[in-house]
N, C-alpha and C positions, 0 to 999 in steps of 0.2 A: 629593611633594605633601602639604603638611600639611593638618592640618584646617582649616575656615574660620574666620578671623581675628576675634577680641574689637573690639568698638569700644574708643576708646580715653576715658576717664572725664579732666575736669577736675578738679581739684582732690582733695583729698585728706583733706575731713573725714569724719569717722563718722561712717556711718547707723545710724540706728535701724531693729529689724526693724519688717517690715511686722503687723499685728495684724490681728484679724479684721476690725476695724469701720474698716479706714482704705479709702478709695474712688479707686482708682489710675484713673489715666488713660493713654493711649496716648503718648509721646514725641513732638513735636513733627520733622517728618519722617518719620517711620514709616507704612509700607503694607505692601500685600500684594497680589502677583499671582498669579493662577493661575496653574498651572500646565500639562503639557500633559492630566492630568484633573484629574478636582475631587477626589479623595485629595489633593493636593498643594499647596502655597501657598508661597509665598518672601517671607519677611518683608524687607523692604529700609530704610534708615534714608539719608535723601536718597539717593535711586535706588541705591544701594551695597547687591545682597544682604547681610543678617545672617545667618540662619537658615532652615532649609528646614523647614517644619511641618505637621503634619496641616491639614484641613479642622476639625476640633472645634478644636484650638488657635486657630488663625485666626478665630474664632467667636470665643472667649473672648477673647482679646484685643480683639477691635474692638466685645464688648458693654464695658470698661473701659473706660467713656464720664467718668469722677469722680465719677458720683451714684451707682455701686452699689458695698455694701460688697462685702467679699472673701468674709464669709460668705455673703451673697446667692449672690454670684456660684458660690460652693463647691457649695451646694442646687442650683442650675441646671443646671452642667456637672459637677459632677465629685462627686457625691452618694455614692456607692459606695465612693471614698478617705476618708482621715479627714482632719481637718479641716488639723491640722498639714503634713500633706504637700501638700495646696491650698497653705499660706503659702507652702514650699518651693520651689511650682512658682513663684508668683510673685514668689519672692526672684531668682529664676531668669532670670526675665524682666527686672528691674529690671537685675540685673549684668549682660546682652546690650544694654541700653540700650534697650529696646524701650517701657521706662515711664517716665514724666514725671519728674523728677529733678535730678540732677546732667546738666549739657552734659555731648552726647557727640559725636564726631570718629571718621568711620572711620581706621581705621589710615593712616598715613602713614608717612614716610621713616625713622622711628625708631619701634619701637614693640615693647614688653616685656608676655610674655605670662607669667603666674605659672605653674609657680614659676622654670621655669631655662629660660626663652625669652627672645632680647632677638635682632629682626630690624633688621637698615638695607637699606633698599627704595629702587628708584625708583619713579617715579610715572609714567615713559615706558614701562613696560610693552607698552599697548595698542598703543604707534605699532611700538615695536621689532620686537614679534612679526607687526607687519601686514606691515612690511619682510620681515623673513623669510621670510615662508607665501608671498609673495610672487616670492623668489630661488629656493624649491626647487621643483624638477620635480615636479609632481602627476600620480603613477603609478596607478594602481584601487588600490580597497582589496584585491579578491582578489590584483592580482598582490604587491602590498605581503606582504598574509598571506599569500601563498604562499613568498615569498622567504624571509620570516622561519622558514616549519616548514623548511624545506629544512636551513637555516641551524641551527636548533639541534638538527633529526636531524643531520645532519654532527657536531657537537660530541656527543652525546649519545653516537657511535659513535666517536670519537675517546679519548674520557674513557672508555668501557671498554677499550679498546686501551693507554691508560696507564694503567691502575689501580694500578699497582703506585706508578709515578713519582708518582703523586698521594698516596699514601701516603706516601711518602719527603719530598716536599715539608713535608706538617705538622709531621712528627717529626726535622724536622734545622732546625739554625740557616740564617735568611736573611741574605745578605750585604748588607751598611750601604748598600752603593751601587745596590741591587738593593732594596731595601726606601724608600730614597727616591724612587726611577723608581717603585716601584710609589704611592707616597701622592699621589704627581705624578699620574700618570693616575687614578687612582681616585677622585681631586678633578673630573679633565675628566670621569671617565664621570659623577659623581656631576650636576656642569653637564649634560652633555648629557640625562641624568635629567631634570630638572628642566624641562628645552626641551622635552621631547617630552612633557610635560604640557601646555603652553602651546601648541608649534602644533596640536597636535590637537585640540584647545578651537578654535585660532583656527580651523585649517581645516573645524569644524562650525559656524562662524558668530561664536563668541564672542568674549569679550574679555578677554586674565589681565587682570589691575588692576594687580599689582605682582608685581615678581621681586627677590630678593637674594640678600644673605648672613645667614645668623642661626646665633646660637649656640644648639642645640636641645639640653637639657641639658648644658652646658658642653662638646657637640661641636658642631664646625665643619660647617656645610653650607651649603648653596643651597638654594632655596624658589622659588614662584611658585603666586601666589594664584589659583587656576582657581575662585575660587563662582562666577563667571560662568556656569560650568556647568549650576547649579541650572536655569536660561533653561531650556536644550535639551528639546525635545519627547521626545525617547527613550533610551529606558533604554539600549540599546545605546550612546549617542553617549557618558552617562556614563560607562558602564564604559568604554568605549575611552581615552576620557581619564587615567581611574584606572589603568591597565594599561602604558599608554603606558613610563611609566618603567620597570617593570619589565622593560617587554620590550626597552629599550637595555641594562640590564646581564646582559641571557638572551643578547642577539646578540655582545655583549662576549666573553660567556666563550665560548660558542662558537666566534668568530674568534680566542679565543687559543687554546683545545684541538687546534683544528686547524692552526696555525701552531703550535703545540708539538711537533705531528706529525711536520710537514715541517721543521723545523729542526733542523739538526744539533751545534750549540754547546750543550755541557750547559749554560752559564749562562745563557743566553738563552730553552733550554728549559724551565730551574725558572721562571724569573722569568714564562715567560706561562702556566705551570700554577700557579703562586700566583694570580695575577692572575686566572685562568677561578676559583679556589675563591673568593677572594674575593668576584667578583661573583656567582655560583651564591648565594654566605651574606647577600648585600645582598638577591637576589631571594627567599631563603626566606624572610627577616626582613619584608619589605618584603608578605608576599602575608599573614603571620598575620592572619586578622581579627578578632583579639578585643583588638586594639590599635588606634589614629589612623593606620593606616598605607595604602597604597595597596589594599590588601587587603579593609581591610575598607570602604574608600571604593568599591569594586568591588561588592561583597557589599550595603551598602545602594542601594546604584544600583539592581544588578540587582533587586533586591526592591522598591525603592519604597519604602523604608519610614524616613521623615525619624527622625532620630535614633535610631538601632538600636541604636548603642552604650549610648548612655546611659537610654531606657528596661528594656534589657535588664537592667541595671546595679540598676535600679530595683527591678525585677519581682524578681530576687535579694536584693537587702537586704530587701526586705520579709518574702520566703520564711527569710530565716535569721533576722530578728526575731522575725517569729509561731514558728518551729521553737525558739529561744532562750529567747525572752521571753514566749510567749504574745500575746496581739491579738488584734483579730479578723482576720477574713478582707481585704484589699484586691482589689480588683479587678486585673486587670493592664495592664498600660501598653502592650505586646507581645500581643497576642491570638495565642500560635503557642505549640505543645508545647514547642519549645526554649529558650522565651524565657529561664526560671530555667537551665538548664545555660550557655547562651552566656552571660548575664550572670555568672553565676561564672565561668568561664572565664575573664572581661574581666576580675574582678576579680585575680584570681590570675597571668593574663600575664604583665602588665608587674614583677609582685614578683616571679615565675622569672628574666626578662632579665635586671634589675637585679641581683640574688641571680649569675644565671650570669655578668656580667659583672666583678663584684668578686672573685667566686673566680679567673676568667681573671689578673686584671691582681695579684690580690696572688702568684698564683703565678708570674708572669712574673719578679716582682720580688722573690721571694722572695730569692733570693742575693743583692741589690743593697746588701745595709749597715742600718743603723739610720735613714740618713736618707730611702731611699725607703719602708723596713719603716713609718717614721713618715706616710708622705704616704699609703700602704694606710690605715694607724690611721686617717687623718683623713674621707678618703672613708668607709672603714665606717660612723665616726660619724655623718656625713652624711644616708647612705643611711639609719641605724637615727634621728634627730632627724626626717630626713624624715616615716618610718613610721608613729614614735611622734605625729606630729600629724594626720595621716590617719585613723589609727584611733582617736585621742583625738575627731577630729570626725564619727566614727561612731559612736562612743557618745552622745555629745549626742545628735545625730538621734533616735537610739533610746530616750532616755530623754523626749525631746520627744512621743513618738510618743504615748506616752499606760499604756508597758506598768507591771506591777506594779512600783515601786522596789524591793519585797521579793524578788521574786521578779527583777530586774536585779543587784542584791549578792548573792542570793546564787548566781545561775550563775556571775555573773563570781567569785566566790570560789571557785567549783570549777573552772574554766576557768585560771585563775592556778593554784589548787593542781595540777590534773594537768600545766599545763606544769613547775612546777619540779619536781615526783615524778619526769618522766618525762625532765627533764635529767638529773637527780639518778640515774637508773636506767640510762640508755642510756653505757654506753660505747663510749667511742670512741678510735681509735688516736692517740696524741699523736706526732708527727713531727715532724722538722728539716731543712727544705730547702737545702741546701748546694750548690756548686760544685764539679767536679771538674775536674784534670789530669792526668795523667801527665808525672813527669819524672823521666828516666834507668828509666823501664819500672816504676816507685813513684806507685801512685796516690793522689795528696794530695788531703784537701778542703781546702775553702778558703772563706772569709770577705771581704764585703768590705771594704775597709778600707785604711790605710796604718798604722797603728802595730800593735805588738806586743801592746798591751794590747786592745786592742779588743776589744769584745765576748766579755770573761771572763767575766759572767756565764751564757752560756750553752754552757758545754766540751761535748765528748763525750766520753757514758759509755764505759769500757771495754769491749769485745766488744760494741758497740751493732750489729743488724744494718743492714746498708745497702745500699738498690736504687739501683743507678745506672742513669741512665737518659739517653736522646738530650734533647737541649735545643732542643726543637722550637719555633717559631714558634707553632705551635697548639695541639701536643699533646707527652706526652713517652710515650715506650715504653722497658721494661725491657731492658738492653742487657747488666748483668752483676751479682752480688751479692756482699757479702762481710762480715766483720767491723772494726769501726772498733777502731784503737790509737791512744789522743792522742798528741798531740807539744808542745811547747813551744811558742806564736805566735808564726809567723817571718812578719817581713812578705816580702814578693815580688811584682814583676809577673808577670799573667796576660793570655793572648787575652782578648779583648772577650766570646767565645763561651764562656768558661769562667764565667760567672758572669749572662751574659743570650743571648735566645735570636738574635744577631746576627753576624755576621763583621765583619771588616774588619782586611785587611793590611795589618801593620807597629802597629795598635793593640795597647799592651799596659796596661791597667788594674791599680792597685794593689792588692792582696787579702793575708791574713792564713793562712797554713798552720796549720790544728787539728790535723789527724788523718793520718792514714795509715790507708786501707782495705787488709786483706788481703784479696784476691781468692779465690774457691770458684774452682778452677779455671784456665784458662791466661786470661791478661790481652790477649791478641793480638789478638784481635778487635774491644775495646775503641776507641773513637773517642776520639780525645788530648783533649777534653773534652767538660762535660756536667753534667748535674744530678744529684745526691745525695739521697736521702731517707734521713736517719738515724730508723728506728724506736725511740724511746724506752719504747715501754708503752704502758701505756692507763692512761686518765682518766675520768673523767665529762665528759657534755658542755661544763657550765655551765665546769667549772675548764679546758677545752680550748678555750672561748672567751676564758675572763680571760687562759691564758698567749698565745693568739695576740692579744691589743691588748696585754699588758703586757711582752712580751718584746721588741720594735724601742723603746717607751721606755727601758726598763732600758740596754739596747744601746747609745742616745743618751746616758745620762745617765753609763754607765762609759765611752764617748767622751772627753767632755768636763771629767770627770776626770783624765782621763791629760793632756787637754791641759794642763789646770790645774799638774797635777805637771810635767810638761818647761818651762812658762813660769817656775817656781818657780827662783828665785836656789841655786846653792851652794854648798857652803861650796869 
């Protein structure tokens, strides 16, 4: 259930900001209903909730009649902030389409949210889901909720009875055919997710407005727009709505742990103990609330308290500008002890996901050659262009704010100085993630690749130590150790699972033999492939960033070289 939807803005000239002495008006369409107490109001723009807001917000907007300025309006309501974060608020408002302006259009069949959102909706929605609520049998809520704890004690007690196989699961390669069936259903749980947002809304009276497909930072999912919500008299009906989905992929993993149990076919047992971890990591993801996620759509429900994320959000920049920059005092936007911790929190979340999820996928693909090594580079860059504008436009803010510019240059000049000191100081271990096989009881690494020359830039050192380790789907664990001896790059086919963390028999993928590991030890135990970590030393941090973006280009560049030379005529 994402968050509630952007109106959508015509055209596409520049505005100018709003100034103190400019006299906004309310948008054309726009109200506000109570809600089920007078804390609450629901902004709507032709009958289509916008935003859910305080009782003072709802005030201030509906005193923006066009004859009073903003700083008027500032003295009135919000005296205690400074003046610049009043513009802020109503810059805020203007971009919800709440103020007079550019035409605005609730979302429709197409509709792109910045920065990496782009949905396509229908507009049958309302009827669909009335159909539905309609076909299913209407059980009590208690026997409902009672089925459901049964249902994940059963799984709960199942998942410690396999603990072990659940472990085994992460740290060994999943089989190609077993890894499709799982992204297949994990699409339908992902659907059914999203439905049991929608009938539970409808079966409290409501109405979604729209359901799709959308690309939510360049991942594929399902959506359905429940502000319809906002309506409902009780806190309870919201959070049941926000909960909803998580609780399809709690019953999910549940009815696989426990048909994991009862089945006797190892490969249809890994495949529904993937499938319960899976959605177990959808449901922990999905409940953080210091993110847009159902979680934390639960979390303001139950408290009541219209925009939580982002006034908390508030209440912390402010706290690290006055801690940073000096200022004065702001009043806070969250009247509650935790407001500054949860807003940092909010702030810092989503850069851990993101951050956890590019270490994930670059070491997935770490053995994949210079051309997937390249498509890592590219994302990294992404993520860090992303960053670097984010925080370029909180420094604005803050220099808006009103704080010393002396006294802004010079923390940021020690703020900059201690990060590079303390790149500059911190070492850290420089590694080579490599592929392994075994063949004829000779454990080779391997590169990927099809020519001999490949990736000569980057040999392994003589007696370099090296952990081999399982080529896990999630995780990899230390399976044997030894010393690396180069060899000559010979090309050769390998398994699929020798160089990413996937099976599939009768596949053999082309790859580049470097080294020869001598084993500490008897080699017997060893799993015929897997992942390599050759330890090279240590570096400083900053040069153990440049070799991990500069080493898959180099990689690419002595590629295409070598092609260069074999196309070349001779004598």
């Amino acid at each position: 259930m994402p968050p509630a939807d952007s109106p959508r803005r015509r055209g596409s000239r520049a505005r100018v900001r709003l100034s103190a002495d400019v006299c906004p008006s309310l948008a054309s369409g726009v109200a506000f209903e109570e809600g089920a107490d007078d804390r609450a109001w629901i902004a709507t723009i032709h009958g289509v909730p916008s935003s859910r807001v305080s009782r003072s917000v709802a005030d201030l907007l509906s005193a923006m009649n066009g004859e009073t300025a903003l700083r008027d309006l500032h003295l009135r309501f919000a005296a205690s902030e400074s003046l610049e974060d009043f513009l802020d608020l109503a810059e805020r408002f203007r971009a919800s389409g709440l103020l007079r302006g550019d035409a605005i259009l609730p979302p429709g069949r197409l509709t792109y949210r910045p920065p990496f959102t782009l949905q396509i909706a229908t507009l049958r929605a309302p009827a669909l889901f009335r159909r539905v609520d309609h076909v299913i049998v209407r059980l009590p809520a208690r026997v409902v909720l009672a089925s459901v704890v049964v249902l994940l004690g059963g799984g709960l007690v199942a998942a410690i009875v396999q603990a072990r196989d659940l472990l085994s699961v992460l740290t060994t390669p999943m089989p190609l055919t077993g890894l499709l069936i799982l992204i297949a259903v994990l699409s339908l749980a992902t659907l059914l997710h999203e439905a049991a947002h929608g009938l539970t809304l409808a079966r409290f009276g409501g109405s979604p407005r729209r359901a799709g497909f959308m690309l939510f930072y360049l991942t594929p999912a399902f959506f359905v727009d429940v502000t319809d919500g906002w309506r409902l008299p009780k806190r309870s009906q919201r959070v049941a709505i926000a909960l909803a989905g998580p609780a399809v992929h709690a019953v999910i993993a549940a009815v696989a742990l426990i048909a994991a149990l009862a089945l006797p076919q190892p490969e249809t047992d890994r495949a529904m103990l993937l499938l319960a971890l899976s959605c177990i990591a959808v449901v922990i993801v999905n409940l953080i609330p210091f993110v847009r996620f159902d979680g934390y759509i639960a979390l303001m429900s139950a408290l009541d308290e219209p925009n939580l994320r982002g006034r908390a959000i508030r209440d912390a920049s402010n706290f690290l500008t006055r801690f940073l920059f000096g200022g004065r005092r702001i009043g806070r936007a969250l009247d509650t002890a935790w407001s500054v911790p949860f807003g940092l929190a909010s702030l810092a979340a989503p850069v851990v996901m993101v951050v956890f999820a590019v270490a994930r996928t670059a070491q997935a693909l770490a053995g994949g050659g210079p051309v997937l090594g390249l498509l890592v580079v590219v994302l990294e860059a992404v993520v860090v262009l992303v960053g670097v504008a984010l925080l370029a436009k909180a420094l604005r803010r803050v220099l808006r704010s009103g704080v010393s510019r002396l006294r802004f240059v010079c923390v940021g000049a020690v703020v900059v100085a201690s990060i590079v000191t303390t790149g500059a100081l911190i070492r850290v271990p420089v590694t080579d993630t490599l592929g392994f096989s075994i063949h004829g009881g000779r454990v080779m690494l391997l590169r990927a690749g099809a020519g001999a020359g490949a990736d000569t830039e980057a040999e392994v050192p003589a007696g370099a130590p090296v952990v081999l380790m399982s080529s896990g789907i999630v995780a990899n664990v230390p399976v044997g150790e030894g010393t690396a001896r180069p060899l000559p790059p010979t090309p050769t086919t390998v398994p699929l699972d020798a160089l990413f963390p996937v099976t599939a028999d009768g596949v053999a993928i082309p790859a580049v033999v470097v080294a020869e590991v001598l084993v500490v030890g008897k080699s017997d135990g060893l799993p015929p492939t897997g992942q390599a970590r050759v330890e090279l030393g240590e570096t400083d941090l900053w040069q153990a960033l440049w070799r991990g973006v500069m080493l898959p280009l180099t990689a690419l560049q002595g590629e295409r070289e070598e092609e260069e030379e074999n196309e070349r005529p001779r004598d």
